[in-house]
Biopython code that builds the backbone (N, CA, C, O; Angstrom):
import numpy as np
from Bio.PDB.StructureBuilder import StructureBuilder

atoms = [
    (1, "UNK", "N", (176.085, -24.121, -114.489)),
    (1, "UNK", "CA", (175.561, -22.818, -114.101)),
    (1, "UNK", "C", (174.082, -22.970, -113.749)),
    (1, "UNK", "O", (173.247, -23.513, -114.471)),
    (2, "UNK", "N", (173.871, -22.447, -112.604)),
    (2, "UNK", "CA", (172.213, -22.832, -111.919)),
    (2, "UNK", "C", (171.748, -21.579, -112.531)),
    (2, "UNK", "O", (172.655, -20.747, -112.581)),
    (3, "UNK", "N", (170.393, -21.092, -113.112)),
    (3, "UNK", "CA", (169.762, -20.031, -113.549)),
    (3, "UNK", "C", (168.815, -20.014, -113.039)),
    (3, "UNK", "O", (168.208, -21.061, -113.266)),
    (4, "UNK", "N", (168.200, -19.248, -112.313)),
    (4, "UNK", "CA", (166.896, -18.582, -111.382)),
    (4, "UNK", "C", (165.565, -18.163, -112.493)),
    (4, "UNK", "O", (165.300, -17.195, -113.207)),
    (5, "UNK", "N", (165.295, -18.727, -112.358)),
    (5, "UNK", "CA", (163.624, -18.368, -113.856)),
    (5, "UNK", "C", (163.016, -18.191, -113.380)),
    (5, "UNK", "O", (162.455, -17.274, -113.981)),
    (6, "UNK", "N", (162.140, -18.492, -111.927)),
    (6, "UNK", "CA", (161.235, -18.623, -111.539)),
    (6, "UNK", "C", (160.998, -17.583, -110.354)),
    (6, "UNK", "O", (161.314, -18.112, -109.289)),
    (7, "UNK", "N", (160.498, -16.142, -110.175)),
    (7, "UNK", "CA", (159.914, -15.331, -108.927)),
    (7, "UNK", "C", (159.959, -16.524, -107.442)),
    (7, "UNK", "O", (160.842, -16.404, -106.593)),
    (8, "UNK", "N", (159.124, -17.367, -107.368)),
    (8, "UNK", "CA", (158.996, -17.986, -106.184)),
    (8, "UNK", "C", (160.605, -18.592, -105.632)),
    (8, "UNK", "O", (161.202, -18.701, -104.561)),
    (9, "UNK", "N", (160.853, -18.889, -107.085)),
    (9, "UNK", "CA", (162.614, -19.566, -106.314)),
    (9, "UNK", "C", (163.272, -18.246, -105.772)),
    (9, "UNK", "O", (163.228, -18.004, -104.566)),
    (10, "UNK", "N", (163.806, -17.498, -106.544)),
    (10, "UNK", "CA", (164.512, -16.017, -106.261)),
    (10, "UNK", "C", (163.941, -16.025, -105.092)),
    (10, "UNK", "O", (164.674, -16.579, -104.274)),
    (11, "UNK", "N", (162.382, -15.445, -104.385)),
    (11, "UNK", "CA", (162.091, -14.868, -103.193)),
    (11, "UNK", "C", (162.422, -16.007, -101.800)),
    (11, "UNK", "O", (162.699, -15.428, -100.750)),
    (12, "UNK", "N", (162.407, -17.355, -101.759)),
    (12, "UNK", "CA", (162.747, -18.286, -101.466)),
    (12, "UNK", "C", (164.578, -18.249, -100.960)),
    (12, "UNK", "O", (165.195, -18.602, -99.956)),
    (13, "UNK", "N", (164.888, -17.713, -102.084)),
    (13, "UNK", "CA", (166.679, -17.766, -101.791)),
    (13, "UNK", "C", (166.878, -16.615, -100.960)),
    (13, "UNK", "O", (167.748, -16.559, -100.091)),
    (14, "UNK", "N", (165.845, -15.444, -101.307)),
    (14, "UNK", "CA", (166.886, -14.354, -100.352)),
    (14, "UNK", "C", (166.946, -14.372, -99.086)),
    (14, "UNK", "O", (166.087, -14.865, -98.354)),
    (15, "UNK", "N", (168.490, -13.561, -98.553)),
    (15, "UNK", "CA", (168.506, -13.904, -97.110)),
    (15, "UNK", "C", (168.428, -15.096, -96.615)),
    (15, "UNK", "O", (167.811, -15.616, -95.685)),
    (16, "UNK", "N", (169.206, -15.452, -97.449)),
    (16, "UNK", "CA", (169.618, -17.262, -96.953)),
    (16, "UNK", "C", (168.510, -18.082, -96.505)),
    (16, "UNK", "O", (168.655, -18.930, -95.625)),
    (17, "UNK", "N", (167.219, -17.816, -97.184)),
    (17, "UNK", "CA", (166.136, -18.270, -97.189)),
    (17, "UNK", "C", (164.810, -17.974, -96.059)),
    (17, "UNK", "O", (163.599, -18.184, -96.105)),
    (18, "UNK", "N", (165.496, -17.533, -95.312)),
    (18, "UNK", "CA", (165.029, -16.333, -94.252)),
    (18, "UNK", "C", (163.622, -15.695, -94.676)),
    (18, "UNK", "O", (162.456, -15.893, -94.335)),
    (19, "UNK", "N", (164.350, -14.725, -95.696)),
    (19, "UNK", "CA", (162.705, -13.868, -96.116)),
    (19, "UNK", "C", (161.534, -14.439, -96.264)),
    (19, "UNK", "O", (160.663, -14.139, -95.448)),
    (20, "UNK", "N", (161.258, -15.292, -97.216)),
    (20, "UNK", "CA", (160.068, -15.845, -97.151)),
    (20, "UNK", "C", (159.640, -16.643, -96.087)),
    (20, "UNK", "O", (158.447, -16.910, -96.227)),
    (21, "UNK", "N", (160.020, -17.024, -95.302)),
    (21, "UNK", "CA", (159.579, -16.856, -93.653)),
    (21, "UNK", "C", (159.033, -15.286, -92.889)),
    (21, "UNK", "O", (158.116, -15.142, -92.081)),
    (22, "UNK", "N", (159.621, -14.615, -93.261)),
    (22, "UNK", "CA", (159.315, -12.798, -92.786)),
    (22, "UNK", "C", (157.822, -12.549, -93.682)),
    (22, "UNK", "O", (156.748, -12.108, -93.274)),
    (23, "UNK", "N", (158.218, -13.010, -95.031)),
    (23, "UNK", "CA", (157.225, -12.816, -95.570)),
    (23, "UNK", "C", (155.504, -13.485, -95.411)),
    (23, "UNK", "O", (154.427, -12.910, -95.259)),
    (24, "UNK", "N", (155.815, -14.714, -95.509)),
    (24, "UNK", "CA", (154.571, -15.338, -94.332)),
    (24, "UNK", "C", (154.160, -14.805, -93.125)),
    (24, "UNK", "O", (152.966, -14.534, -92.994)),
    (25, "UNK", "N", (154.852, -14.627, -92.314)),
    (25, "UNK", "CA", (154.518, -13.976, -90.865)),
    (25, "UNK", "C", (154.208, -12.894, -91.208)),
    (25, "UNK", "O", (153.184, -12.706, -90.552)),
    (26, "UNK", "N", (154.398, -11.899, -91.874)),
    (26, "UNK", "CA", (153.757, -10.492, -92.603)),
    (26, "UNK", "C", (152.349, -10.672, -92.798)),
    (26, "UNK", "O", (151.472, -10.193, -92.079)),
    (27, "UNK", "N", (152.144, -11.556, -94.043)),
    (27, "UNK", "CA", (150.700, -11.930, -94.736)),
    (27, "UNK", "C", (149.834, -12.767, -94.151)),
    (27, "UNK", "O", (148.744, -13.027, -94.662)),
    (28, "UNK", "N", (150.474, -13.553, -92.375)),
    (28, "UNK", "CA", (149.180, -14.252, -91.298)),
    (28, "UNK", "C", (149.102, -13.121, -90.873)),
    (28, "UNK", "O", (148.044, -12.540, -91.111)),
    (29, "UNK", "N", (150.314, -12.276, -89.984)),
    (29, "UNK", "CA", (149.553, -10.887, -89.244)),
    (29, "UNK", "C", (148.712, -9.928, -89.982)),
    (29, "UNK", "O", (147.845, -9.340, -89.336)),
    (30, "UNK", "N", (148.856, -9.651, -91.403)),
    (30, "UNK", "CA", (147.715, -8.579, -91.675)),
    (30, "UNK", "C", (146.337, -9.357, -92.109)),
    (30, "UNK", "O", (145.223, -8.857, -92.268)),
    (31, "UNK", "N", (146.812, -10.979, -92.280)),
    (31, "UNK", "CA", (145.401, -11.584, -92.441)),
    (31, "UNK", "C", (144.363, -11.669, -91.103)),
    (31, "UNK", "O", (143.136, -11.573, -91.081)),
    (32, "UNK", "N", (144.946, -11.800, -90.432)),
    (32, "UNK", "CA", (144.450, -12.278, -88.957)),
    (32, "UNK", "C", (143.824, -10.262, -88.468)),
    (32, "UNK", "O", (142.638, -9.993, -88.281)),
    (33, "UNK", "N", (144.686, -9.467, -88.397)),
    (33, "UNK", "CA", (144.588, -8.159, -88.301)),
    (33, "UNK", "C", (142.877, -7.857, -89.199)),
    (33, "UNK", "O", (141.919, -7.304, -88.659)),
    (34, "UNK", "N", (142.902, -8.461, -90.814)),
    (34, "UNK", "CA", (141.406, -7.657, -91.421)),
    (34, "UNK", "C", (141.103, -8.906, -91.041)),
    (34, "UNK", "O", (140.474, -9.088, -92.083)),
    (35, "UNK", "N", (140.994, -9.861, -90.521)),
    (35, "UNK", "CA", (140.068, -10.648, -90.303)),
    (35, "UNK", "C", (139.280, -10.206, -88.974)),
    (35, "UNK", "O", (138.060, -10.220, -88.809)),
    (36, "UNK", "N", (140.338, -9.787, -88.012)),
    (36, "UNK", "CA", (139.803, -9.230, -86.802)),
    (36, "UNK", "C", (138.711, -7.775, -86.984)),
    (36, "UNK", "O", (137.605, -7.470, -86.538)),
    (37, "UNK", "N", (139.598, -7.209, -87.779)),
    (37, "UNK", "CA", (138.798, -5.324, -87.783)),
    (37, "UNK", "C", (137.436, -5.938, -88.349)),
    (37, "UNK", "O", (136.411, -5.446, -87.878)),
    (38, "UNK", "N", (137.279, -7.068, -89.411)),
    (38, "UNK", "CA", (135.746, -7.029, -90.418)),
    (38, "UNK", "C", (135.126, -7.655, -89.537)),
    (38, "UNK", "O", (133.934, -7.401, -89.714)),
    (39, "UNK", "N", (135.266, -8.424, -88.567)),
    (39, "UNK", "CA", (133.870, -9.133, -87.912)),
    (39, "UNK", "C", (133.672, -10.145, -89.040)),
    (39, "UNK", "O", (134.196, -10.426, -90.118)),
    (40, "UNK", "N", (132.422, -10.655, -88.083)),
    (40, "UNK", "CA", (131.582, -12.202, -89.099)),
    (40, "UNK", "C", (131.418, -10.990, -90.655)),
    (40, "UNK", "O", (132.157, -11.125, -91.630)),
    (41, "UNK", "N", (130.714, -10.276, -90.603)),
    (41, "UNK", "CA", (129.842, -9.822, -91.444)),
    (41, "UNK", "C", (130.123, -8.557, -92.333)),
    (41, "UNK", "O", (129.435, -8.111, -93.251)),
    (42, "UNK", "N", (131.757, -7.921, -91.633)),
    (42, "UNK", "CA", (131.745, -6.686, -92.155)),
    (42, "UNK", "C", (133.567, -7.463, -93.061)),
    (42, "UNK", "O", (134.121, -8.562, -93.059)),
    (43, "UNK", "N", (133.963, -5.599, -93.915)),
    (43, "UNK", "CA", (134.815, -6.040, -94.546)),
    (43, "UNK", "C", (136.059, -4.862, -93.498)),
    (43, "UNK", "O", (136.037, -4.095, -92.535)),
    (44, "UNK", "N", (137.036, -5.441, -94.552)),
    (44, "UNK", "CA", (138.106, -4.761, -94.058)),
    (44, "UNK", "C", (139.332, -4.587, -94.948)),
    (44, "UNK", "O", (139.526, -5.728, -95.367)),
    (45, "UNK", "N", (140.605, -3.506, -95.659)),
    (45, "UNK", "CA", (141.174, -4.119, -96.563)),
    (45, "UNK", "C", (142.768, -3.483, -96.317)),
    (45, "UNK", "O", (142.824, -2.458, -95.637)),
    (46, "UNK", "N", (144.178, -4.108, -96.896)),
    (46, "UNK", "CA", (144.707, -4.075, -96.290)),
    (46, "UNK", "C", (145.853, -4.149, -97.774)),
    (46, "UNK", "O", (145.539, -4.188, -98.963)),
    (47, "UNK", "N", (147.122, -4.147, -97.192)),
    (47, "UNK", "CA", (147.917, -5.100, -98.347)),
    (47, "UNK", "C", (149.307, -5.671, -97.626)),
    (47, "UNK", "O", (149.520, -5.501, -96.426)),
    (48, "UNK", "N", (150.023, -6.216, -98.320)),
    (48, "UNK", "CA", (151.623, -6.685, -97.862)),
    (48, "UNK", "C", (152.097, -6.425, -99.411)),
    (48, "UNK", "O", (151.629, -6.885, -100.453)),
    (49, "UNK", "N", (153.238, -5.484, -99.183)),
    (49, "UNK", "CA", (154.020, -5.585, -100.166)),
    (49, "UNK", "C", (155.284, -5.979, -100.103)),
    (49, "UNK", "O", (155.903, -5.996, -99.039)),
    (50, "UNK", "N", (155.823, -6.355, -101.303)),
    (50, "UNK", "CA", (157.243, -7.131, -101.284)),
    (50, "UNK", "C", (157.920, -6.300, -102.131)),
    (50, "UNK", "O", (157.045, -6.101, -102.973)),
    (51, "UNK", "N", (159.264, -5.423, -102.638)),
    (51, "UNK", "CA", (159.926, -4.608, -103.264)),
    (51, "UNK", "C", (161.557, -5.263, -103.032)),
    (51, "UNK", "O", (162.235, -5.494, -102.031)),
    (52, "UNK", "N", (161.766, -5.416, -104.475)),
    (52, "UNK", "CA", (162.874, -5.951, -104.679)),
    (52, "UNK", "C", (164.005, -4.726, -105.241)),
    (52, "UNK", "O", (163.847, -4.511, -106.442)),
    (53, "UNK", "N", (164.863, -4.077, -104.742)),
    (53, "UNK", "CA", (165.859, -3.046, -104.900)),
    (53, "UNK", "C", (167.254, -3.925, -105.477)),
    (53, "UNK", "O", (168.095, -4.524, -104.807)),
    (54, "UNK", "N", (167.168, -3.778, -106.805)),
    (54, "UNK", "CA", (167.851, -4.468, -107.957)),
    (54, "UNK", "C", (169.504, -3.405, -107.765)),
    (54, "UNK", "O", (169.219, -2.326, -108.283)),
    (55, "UNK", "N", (170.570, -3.359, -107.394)),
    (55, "UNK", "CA", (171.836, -3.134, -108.073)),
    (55, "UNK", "C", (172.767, -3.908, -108.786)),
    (55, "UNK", "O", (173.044, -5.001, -108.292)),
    (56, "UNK", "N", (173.451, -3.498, -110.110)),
    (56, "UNK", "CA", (173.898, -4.149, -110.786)),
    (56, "UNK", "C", (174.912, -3.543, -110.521)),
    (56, "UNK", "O", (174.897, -2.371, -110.145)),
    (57, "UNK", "N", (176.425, -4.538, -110.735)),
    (57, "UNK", "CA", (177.649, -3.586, -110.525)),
    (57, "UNK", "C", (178.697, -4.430, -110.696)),
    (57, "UNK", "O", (178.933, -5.244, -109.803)),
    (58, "UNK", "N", (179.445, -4.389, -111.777)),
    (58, "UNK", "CA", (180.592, -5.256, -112.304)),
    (58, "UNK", "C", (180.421, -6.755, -112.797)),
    (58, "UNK", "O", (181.229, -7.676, -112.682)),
    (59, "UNK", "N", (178.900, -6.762, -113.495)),
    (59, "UNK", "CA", (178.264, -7.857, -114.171)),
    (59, "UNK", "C", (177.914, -8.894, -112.559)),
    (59, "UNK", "O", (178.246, -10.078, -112.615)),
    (60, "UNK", "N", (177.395, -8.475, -111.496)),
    (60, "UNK", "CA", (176.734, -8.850, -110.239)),
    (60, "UNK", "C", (174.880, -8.305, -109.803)),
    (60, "UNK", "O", (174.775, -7.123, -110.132)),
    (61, "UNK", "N", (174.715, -8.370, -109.729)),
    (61, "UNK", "CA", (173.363, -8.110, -108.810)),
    (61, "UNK", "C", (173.348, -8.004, -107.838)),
    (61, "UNK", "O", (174.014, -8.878, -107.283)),
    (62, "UNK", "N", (172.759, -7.114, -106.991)),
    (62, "UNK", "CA", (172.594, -7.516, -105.550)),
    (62, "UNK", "C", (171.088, -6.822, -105.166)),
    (62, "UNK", "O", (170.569, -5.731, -105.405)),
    (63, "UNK", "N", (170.688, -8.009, -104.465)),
    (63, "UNK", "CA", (168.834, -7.878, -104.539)),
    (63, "UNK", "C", (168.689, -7.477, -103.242)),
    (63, "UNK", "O", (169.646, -7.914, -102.602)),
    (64, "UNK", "N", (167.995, -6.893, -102.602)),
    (64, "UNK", "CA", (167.814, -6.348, -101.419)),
    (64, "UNK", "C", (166.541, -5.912, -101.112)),
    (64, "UNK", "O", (166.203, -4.731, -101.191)),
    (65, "UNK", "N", (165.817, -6.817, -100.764)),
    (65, "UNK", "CA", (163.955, -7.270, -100.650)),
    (65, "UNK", "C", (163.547, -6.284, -99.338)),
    (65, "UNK", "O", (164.107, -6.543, -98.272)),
    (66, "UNK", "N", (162.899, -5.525, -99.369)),
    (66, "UNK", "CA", (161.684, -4.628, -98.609)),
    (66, "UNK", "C", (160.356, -4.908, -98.596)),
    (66, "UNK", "O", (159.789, -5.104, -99.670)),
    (67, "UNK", "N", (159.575, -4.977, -97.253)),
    (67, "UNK", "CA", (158.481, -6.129, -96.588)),
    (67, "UNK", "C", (157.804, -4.653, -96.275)),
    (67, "UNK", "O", (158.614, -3.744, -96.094)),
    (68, "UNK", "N", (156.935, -4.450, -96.224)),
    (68, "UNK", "CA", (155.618, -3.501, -95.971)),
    (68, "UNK", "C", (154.329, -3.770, -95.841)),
    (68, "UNK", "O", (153.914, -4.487, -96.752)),
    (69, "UNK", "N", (153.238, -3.349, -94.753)),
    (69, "UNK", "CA", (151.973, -3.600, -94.909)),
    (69, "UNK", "C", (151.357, -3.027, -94.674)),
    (69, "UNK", "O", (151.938, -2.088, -94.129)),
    (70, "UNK", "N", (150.049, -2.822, -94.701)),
    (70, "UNK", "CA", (149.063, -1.602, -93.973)),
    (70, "UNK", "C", (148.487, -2.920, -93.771)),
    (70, "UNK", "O", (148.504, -3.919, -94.490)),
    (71, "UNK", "N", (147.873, -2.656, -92.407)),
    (71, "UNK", "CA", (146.886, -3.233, -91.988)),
    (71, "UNK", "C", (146.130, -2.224, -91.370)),
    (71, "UNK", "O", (146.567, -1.118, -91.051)),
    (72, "UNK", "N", (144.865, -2.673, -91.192)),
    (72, "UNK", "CA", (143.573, -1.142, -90.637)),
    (72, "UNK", "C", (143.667, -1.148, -88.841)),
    (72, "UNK", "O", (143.674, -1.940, -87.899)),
    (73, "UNK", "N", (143.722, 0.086, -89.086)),
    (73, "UNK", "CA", (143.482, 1.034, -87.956)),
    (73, "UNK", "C", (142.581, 0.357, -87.117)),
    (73, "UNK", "O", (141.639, -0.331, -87.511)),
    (74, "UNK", "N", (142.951, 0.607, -85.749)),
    (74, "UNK", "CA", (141.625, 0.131, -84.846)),
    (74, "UNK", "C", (141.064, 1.860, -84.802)),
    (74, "UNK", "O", (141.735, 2.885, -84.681)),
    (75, "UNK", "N", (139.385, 1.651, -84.972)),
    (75, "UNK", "CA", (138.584, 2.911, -85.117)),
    (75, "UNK", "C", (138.297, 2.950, -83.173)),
    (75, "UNK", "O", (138.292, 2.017, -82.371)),
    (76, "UNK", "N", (138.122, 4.201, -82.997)),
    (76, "UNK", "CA", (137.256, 4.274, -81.770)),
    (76, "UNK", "C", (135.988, 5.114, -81.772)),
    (76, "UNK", "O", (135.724, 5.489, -82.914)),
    (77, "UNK", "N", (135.196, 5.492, -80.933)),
    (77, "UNK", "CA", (133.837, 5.483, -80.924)),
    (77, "UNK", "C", (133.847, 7.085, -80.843)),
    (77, "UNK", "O", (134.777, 7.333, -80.076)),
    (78, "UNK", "N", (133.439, 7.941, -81.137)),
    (78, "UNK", "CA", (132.925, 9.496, -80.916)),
    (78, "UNK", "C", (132.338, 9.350, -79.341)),
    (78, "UNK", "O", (131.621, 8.423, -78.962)),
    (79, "UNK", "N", (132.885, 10.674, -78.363)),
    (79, "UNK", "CA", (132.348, 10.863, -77.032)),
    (79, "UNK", "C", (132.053, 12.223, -77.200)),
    (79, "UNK", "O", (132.668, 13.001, -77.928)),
    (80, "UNK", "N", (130.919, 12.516, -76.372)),
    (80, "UNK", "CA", (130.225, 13.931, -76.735)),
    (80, "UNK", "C", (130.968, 15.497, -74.864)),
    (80, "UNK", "O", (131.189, 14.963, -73.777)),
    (81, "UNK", "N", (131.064, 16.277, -74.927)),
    (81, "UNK", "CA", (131.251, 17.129, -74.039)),
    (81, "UNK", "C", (130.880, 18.415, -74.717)),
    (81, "UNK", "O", (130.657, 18.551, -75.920)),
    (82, "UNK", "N", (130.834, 19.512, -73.616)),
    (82, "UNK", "CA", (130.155, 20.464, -73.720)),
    (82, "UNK", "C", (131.216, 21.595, -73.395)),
    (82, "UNK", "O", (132.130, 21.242, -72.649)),
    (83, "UNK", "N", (131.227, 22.782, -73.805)),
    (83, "UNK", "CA", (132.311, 23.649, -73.631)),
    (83, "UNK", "C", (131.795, 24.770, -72.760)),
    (83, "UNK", "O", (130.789, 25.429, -73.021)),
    (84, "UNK", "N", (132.561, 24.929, -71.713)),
    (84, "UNK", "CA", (131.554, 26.115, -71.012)),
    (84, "UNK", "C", (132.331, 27.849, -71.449)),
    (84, "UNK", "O", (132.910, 28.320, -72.428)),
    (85, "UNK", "N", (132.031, 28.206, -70.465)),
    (85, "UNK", "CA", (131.926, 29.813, -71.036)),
    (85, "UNK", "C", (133.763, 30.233, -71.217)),
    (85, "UNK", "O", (134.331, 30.891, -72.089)),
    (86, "UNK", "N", (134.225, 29.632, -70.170)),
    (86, "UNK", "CA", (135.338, 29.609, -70.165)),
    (86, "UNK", "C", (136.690, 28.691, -70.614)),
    (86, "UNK", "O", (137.858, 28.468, -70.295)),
    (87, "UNK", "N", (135.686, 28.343, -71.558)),
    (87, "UNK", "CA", (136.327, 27.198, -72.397)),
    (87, "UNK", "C", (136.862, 25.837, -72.147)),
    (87, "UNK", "O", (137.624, 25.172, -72.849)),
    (88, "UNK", "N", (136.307, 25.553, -70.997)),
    (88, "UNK", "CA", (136.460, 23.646, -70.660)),
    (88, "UNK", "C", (135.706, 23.104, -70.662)),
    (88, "UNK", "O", (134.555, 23.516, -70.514)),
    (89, "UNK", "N", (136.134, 21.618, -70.879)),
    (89, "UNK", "CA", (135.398, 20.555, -71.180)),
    (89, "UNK", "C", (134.490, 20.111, -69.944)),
    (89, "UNK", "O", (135.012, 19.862, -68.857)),
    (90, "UNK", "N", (133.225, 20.027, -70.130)),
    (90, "UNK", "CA", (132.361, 19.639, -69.375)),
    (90, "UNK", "C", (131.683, 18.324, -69.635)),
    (90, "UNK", "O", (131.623, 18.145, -70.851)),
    (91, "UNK", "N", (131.183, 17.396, -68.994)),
    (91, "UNK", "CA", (130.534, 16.102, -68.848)),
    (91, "UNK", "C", (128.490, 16.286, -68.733)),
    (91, "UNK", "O", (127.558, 15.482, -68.754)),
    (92, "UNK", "N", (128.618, 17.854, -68.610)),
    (92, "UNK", "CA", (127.341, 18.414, -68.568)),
    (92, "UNK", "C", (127.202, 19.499, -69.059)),
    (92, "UNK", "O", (128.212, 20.192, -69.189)),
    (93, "UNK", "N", (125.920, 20.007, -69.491)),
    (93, "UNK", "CA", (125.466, 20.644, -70.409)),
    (93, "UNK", "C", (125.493, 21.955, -69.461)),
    (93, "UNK", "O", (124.778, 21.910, -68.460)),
    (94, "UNK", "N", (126.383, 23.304, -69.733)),
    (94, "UNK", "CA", (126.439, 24.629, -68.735)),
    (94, "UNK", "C", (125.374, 24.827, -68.540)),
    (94, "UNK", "O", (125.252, 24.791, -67.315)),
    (95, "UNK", "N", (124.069, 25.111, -69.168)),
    (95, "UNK", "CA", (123.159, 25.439, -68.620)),
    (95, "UNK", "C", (122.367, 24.533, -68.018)),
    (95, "UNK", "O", (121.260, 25.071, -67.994)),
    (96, "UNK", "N", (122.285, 23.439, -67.501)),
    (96, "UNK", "CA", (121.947, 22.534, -66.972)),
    (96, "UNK", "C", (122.827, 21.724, -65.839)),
    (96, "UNK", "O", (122.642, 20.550, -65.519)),
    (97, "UNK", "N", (123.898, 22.676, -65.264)),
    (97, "UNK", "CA", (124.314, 21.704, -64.556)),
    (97, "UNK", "C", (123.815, 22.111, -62.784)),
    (97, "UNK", "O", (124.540, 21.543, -61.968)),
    (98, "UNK", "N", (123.118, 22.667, -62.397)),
    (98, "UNK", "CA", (122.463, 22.978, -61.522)),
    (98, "UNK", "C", (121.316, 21.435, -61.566)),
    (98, "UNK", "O", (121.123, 20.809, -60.524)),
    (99, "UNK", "N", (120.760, 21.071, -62.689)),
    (99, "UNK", "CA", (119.698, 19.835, -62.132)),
    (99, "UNK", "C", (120.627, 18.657, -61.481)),
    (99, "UNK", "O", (120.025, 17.911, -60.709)),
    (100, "UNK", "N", (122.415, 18.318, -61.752)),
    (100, "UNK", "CA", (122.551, 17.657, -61.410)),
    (100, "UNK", "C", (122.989, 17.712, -59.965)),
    (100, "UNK", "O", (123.444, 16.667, -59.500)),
    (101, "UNK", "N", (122.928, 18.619, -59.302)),
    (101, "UNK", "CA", (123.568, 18.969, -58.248)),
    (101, "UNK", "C", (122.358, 18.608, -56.852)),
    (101, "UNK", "O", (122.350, 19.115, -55.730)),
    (102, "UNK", "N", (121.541, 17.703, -57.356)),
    (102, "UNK", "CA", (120.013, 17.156, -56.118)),
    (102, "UNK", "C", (118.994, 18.151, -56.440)),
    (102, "UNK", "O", (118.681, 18.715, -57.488)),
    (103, "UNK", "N", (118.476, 18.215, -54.987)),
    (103, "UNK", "CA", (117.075, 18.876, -55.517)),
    (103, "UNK", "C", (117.199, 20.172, -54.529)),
    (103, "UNK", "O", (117.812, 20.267, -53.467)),
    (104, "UNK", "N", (116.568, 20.950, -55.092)),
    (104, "UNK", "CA", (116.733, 22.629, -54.889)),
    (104, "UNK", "C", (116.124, 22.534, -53.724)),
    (104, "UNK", "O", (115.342, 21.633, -53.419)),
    (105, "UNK", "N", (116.595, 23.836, -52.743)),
    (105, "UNK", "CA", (115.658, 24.235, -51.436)),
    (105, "UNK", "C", (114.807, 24.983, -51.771)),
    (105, "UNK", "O", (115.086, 25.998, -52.408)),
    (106, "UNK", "N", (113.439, 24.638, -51.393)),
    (106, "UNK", "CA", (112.419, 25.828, -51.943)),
    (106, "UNK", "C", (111.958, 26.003, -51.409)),
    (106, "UNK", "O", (110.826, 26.251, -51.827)),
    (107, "UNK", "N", (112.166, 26.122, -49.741)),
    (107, "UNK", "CA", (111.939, 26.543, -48.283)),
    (107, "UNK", "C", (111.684, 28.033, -48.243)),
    (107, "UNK", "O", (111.128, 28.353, -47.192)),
    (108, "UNK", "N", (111.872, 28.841, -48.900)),
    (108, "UNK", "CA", (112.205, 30.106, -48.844)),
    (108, "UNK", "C", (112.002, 30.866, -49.999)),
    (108, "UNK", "O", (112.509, 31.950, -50.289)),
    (109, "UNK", "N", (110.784, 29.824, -50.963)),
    (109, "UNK", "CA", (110.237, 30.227, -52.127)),
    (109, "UNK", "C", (108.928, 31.099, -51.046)),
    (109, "UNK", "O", (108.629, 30.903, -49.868)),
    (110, "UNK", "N", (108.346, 32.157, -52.138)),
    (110, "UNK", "CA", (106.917, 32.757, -51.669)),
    (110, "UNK", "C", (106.030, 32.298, -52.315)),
    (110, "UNK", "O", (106.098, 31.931, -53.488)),
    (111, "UNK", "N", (104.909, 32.268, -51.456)),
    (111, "UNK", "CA", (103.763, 31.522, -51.759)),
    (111, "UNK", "C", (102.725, 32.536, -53.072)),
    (111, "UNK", "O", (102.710, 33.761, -52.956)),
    (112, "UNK", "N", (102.404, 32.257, -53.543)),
    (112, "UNK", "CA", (101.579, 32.970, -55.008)),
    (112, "UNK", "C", (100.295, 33.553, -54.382)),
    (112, "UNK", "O", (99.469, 34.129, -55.091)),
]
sb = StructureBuilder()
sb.init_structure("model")
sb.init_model(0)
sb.init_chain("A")
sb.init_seg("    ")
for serial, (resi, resn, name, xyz) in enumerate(atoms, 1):
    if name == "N":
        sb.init_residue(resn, " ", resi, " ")
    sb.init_atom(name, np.array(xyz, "f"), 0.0, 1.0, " ", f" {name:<3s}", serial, name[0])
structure = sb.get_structure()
């Protein structure tokens, strides 16, 4: 009778030895993933989990392993717009969008 004692053997056997292959490729992609988000200098944090779903049933077991990870979000940058009177998004400030439009005719200004 062979007896399983050891976590690493068990995770090793399941799925006809399969999983812990899934499971590696899990824990390079979210390594490589916070290695990418932290930069040289910054951090980043993450996990891989492994969940083993135990049924027992007529003096049998049956193990049935679940792979999960968070890895971080790619962030993006804040962009600024302006709302005009009528409620759309503008690229310019409403009361200012006359300076972008060139330079005024002042042909037909009066003289002081």
């Amino acid at each position: 009778m062979k007896i399983v004692r050891q976590p690493q053997v068990l995770i090793g056997m399941l799925e006809g030895g399969e999983f812990v292959d899934k499971f590696q490729n899990e824990l390079d992609a979210t390594l490589k993933a916070l290695t990418e988000s932290a930069g040289p200098k910054g951090k980043a944090s993450g996990h891989v989990t492994v969940k083993l779903a135990l049924k027992v049933e007529a003096g049998m077991v049956t193990i049935t392993p679940n792979l999960t990870s968070k890895k971080p979000e790619e962030e993006f940058g804040p962009s600024t717009f302006w709302v005009t009177e009528e409620g759309h998004l503008s690229t310019q400030h409403p009361r200012q969008s006359d300076m972008f439009d060139g330079p005024r005719d002042v042909s037909n200004r009066e003289q002081a």
